[in-house]
Biotite code that builds the C-alpha atoms (Angstrom):
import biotite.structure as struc

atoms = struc.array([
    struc.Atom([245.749, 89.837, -9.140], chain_id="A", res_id=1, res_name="UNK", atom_name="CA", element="C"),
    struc.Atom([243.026, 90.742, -6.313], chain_id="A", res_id=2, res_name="UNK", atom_name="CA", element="C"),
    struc.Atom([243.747, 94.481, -6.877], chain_id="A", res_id=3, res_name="UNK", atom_name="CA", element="C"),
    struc.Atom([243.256, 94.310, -10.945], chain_id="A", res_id=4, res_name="UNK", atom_name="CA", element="C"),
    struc.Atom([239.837, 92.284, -9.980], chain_id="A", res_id=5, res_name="UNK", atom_name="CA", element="C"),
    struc.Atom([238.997, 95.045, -7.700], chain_id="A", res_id=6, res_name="UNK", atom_name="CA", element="C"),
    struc.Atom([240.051, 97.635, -10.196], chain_id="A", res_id=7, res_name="UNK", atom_name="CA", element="C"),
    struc.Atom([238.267, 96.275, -12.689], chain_id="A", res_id=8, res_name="UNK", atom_name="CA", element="C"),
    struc.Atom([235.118, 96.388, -10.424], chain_id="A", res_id=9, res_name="UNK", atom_name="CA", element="C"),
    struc.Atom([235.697, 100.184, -9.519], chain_id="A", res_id=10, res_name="UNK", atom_name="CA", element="C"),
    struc.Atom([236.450, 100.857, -12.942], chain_id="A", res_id=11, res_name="UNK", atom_name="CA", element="C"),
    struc.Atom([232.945, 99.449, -13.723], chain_id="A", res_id=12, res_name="UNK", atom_name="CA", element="C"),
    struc.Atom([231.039, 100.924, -11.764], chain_id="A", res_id=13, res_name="UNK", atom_name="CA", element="C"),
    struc.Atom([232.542, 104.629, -11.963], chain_id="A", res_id=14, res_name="UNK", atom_name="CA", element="C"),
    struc.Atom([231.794, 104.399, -15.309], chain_id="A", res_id=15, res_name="UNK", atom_name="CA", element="C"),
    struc.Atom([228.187, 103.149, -15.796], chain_id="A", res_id=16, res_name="UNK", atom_name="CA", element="C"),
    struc.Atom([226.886, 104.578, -12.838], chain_id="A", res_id=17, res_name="UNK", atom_name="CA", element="C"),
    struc.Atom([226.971, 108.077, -14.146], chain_id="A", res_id=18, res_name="UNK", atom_name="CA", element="C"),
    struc.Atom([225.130, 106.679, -17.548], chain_id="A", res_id=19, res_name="UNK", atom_name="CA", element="C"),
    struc.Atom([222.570, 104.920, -15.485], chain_id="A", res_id=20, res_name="UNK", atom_name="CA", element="C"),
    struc.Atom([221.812, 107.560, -13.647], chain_id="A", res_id=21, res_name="UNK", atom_name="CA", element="C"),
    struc.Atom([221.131, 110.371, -16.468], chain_id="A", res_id=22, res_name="UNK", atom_name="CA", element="C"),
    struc.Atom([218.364, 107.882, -17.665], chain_id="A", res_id=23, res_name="UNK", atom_name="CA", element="C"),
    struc.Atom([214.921, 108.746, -16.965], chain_id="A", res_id=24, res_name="UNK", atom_name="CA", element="C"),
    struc.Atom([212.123, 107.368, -14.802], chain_id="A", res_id=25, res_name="UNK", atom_name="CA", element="C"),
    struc.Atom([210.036, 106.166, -18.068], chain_id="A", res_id=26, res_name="UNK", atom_name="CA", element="C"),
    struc.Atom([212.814, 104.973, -20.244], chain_id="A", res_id=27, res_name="UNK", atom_name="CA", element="C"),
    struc.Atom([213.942, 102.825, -17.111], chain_id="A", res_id=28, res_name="UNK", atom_name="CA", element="C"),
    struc.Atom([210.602, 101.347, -16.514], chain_id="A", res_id=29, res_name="UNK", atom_name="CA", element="C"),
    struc.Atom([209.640, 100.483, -20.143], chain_id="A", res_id=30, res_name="UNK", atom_name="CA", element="C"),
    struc.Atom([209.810, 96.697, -21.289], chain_id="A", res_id=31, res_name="UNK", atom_name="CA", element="C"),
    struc.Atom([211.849, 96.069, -24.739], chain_id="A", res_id=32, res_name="UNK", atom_name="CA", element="C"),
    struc.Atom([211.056, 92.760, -26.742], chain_id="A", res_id=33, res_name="UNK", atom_name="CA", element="C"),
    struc.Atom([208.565, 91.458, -24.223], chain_id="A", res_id=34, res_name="UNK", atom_name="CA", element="C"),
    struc.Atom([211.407, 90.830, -21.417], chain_id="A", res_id=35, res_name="UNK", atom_name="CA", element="C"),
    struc.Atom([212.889, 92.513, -18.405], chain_id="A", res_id=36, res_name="UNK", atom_name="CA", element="C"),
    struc.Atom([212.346, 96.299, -18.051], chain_id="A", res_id=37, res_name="UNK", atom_name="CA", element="C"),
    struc.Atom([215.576, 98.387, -17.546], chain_id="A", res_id=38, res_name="UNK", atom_name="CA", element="C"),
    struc.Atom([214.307, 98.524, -13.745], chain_id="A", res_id=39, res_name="UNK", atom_name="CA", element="C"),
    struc.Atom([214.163, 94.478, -13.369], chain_id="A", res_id=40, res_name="UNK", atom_name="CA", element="C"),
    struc.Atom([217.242, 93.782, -15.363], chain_id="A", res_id=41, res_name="UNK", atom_name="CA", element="C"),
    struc.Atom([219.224, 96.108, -12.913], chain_id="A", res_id=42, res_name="UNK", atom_name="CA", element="C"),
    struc.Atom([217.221, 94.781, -10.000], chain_id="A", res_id=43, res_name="UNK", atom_name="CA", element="C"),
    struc.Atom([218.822, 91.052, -11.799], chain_id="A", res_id=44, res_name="UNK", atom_name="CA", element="C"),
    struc.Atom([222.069, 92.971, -10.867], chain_id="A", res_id=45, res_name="UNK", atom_name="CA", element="C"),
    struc.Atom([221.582, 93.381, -7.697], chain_id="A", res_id=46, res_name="UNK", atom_name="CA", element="C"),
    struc.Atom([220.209, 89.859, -6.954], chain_id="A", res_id=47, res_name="UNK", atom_name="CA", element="C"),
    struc.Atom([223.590, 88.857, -9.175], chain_id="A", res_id=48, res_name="UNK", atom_name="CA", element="C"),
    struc.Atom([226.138, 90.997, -6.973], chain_id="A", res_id=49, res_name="UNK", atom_name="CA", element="C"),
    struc.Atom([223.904, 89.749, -3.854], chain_id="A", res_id=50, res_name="UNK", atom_name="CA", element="C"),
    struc.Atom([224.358, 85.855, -4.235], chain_id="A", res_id=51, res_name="UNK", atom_name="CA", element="C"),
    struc.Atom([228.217, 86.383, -5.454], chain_id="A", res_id=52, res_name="UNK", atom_name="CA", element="C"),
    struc.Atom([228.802, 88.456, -2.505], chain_id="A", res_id=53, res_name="UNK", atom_name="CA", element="C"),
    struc.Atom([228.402, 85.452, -0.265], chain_id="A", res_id=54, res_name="UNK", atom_name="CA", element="C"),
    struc.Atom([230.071, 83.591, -2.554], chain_id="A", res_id=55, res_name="UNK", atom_name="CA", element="C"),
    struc.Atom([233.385, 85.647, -2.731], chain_id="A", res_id=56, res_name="UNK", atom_name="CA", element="C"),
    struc.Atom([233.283, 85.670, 1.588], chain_id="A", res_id=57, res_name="UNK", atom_name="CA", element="C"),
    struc.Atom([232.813, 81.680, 1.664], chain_id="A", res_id=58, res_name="UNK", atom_name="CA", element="C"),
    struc.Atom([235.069, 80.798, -0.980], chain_id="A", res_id=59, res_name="UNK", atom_name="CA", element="C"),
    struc.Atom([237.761, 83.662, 0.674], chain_id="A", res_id=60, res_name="UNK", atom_name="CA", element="C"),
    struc.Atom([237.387, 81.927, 3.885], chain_id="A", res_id=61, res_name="UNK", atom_name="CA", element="C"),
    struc.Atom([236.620, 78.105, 3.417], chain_id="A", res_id=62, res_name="UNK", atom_name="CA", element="C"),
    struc.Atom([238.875, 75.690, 1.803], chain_id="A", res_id=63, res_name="UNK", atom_name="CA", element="C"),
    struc.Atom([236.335, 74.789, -0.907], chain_id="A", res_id=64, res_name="UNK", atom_name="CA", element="C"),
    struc.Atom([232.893, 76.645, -1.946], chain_id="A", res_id=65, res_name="UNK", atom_name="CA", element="C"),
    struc.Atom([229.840, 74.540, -2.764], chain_id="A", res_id=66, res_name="UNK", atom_name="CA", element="C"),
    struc.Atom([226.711, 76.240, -2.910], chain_id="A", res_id=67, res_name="UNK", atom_name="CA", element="C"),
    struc.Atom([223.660, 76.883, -5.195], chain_id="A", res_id=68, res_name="UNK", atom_name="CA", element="C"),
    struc.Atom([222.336, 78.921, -8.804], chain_id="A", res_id=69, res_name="UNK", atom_name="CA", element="C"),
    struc.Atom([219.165, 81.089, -7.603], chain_id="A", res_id=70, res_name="UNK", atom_name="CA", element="C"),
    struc.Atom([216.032, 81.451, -9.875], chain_id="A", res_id=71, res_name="UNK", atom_name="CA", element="C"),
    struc.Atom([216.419, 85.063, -11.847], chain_id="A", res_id=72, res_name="UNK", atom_name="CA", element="C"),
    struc.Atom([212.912, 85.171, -13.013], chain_id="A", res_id=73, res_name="UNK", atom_name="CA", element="C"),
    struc.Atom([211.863, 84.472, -9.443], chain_id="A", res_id=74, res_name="UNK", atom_name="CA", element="C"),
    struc.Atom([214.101, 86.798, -7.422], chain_id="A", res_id=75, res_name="UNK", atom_name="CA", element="C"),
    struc.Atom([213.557, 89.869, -9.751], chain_id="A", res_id=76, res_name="UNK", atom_name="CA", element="C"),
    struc.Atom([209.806, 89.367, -9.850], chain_id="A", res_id=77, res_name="UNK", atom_name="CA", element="C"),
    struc.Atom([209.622, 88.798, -6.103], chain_id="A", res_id=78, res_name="UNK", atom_name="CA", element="C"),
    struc.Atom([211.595, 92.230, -4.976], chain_id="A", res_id=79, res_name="UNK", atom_name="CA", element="C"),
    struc.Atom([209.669, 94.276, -7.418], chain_id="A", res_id=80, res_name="UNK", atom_name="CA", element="C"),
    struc.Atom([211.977, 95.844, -8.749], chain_id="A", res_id=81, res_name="UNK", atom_name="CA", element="C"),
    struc.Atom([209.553, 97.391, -11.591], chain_id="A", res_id=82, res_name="UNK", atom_name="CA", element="C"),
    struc.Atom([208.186, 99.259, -8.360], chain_id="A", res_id=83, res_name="UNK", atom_name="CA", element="C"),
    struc.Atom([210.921, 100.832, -7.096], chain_id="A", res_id=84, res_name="UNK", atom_name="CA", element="C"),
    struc.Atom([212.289, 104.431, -8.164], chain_id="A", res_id=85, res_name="UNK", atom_name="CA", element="C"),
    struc.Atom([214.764, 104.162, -10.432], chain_id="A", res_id=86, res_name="UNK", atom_name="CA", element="C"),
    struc.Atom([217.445, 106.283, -8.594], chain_id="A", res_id=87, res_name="UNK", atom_name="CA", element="C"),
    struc.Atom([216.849, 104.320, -5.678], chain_id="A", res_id=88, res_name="UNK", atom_name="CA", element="C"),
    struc.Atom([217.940, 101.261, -7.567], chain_id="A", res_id=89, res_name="UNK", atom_name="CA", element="C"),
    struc.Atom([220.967, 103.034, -9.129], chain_id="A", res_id=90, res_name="UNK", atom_name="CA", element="C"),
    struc.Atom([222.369, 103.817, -6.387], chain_id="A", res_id=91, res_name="UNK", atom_name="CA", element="C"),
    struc.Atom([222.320, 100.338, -4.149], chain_id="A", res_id=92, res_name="UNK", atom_name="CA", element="C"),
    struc.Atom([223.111, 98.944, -7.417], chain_id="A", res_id=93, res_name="UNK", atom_name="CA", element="C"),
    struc.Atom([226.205, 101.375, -7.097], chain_id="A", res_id=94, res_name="UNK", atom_name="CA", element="C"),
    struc.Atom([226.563, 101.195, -3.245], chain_id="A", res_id=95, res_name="UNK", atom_name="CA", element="C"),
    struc.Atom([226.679, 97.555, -3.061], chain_id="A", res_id=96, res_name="UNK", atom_name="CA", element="C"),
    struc.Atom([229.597, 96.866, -6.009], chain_id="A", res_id=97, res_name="UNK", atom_name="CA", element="C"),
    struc.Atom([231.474, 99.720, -3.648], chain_id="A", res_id=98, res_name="UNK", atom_name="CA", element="C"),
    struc.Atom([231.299, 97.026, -0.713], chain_id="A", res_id=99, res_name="UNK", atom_name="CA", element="C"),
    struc.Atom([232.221, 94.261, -3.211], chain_id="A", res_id=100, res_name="UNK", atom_name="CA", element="C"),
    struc.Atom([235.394, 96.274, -4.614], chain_id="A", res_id=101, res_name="UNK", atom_name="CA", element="C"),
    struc.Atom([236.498, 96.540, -0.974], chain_id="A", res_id=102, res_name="UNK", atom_name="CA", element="C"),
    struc.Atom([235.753, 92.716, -0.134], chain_id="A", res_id=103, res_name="UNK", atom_name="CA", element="C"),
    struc.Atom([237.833, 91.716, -3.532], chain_id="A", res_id=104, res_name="UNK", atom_name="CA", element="C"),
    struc.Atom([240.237, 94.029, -2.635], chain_id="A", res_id=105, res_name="UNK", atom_name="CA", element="C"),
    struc.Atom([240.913, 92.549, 0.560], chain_id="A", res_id=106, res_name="UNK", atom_name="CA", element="C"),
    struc.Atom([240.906, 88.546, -0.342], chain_id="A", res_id=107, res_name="UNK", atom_name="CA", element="C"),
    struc.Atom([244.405, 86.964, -0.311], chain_id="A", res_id=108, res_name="UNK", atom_name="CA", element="C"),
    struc.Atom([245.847, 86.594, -3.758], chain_id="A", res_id=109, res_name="UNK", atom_name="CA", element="C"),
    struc.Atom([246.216, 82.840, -2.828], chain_id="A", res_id=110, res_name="UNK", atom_name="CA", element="C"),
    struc.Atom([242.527, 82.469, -2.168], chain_id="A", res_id=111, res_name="UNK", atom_name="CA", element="C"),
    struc.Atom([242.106, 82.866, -5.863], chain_id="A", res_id=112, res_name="UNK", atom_name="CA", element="C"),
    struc.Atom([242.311, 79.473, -6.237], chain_id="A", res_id=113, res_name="UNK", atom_name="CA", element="C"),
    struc.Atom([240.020, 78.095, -4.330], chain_id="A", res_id=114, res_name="UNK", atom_name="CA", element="C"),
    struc.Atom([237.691, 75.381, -5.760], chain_id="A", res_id=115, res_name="UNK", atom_name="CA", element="C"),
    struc.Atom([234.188, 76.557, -6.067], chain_id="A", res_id=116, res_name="UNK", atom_name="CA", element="C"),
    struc.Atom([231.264, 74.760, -7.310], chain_id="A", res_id=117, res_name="UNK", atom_name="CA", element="C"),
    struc.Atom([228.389, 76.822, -8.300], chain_id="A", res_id=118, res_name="UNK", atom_name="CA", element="C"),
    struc.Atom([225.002, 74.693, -8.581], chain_id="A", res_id=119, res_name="UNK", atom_name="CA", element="C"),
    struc.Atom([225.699, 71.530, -10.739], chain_id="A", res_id=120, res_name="UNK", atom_name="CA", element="C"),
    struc.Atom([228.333, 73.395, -12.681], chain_id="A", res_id=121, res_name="UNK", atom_name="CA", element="C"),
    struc.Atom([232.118, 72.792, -13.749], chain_id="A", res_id=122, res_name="UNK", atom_name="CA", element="C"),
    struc.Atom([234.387, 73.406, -10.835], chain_id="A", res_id=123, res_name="UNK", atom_name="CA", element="C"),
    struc.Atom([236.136, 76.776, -11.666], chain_id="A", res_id=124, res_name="UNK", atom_name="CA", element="C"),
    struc.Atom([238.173, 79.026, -8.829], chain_id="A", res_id=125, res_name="UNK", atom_name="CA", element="C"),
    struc.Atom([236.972, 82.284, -6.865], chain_id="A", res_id=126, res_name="UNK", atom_name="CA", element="C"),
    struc.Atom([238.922, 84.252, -9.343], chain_id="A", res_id=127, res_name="UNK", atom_name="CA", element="C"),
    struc.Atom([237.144, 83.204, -12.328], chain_id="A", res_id=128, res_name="UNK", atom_name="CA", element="C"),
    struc.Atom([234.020, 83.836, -10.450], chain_id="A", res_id=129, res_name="UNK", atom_name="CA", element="C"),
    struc.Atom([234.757, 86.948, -9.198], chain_id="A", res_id=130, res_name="UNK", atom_name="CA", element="C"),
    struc.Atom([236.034, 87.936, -13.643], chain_id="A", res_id=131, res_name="UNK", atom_name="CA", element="C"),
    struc.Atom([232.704, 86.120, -14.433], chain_id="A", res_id=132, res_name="UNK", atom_name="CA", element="C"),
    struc.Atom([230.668, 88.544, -12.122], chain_id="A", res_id=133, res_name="UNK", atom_name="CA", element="C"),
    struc.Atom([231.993, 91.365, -13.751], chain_id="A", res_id=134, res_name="UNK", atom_name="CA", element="C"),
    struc.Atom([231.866, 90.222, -16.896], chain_id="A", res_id=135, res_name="UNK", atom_name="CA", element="C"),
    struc.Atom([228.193, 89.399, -16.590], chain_id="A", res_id=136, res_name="UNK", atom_name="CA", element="C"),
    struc.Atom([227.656, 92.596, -15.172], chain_id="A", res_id=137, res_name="UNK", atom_name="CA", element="C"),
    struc.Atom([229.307, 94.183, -18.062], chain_id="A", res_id=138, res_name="UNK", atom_name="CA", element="C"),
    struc.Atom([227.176, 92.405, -20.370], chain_id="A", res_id=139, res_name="UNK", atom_name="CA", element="C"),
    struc.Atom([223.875, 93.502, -18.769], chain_id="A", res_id=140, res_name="UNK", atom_name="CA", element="C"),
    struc.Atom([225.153, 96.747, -18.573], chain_id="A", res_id=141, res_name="UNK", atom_name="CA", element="C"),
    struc.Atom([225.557, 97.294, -21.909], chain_id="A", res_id=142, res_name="UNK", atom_name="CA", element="C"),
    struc.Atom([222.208, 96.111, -22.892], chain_id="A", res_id=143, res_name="UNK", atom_name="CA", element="C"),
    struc.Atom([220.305, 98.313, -20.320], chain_id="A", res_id=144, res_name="UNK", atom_name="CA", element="C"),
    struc.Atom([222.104, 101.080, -21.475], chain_id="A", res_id=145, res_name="UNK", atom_name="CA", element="C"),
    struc.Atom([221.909, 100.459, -25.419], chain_id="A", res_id=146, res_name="UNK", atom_name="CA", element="C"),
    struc.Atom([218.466, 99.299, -25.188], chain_id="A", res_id=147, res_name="UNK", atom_name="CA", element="C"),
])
């Protein structure tokens, strides 16, 4: 199971980073329906794979994980991410799912189920969190690239 999560991961980001990074510096920077730029929503990315990154080493390694959500609007507008060259965001975006593949890829299938508790949310396991990242990912991934 941890290798098809990690797969799925790789597989990910192989295939959108090549996408992302044929876009230009203008199309990445303009705003679409009054909400994130391209920039800020994959600067949202990065503040995503950030916090689950610490998520997937705590819940790998403690018997339970408990910890907290993290304000979006906040995070994104406080790294200024709408600042930043787009290629330079590209490729930490890309750099830091490569550590996160090899962190998934090395978690004990049994660790899977730990308990984890993100925020006042349902109690799911590390597995579901780790499919949720990606699938989250996925999702904003599609949007920056079809917007």
């Amino acid at each position: 199971m941890v290798f098809e999560l990690a797969q799925l991961l790789q597989t990910t980001v192989d295939g959108e980073f090549r996408r992302l990074s044929a876009m230009t510096e203008e199309a990445a920077a303009a705003k679409a329906d009054g909400k994130w730029s391209r920039k800020q929503e994959l600067g949202h990315l990065i503040d995503s794979a950030s916090n689950n990154h610490l998520r997937f080493v705590r819940a790998a390694l403690e018997p339970e994980y408990q910890g907290p959500g993290y304000d979006q609007n906040g995070c994104v507008e406080l790294h200024g991410y709408e600042n930043l060259p787009w290629s330079d965001l590209v490729e930490f975006w890309r750099r830091y799912n490569l550590l996160l593949v090899k962190l998934v890829s090395r978690i004990p299938d049994e660790k899977l189920g730990t308990a984890c508790r993100i925020a006042d949310g349902p109690e799911v396991t590390l597995g579901f969190v780790i499919e949720d990242y990606v699938r989250h990912m996925k999702h904003h991934l599609e949007h920056i690239l079809r917007a």
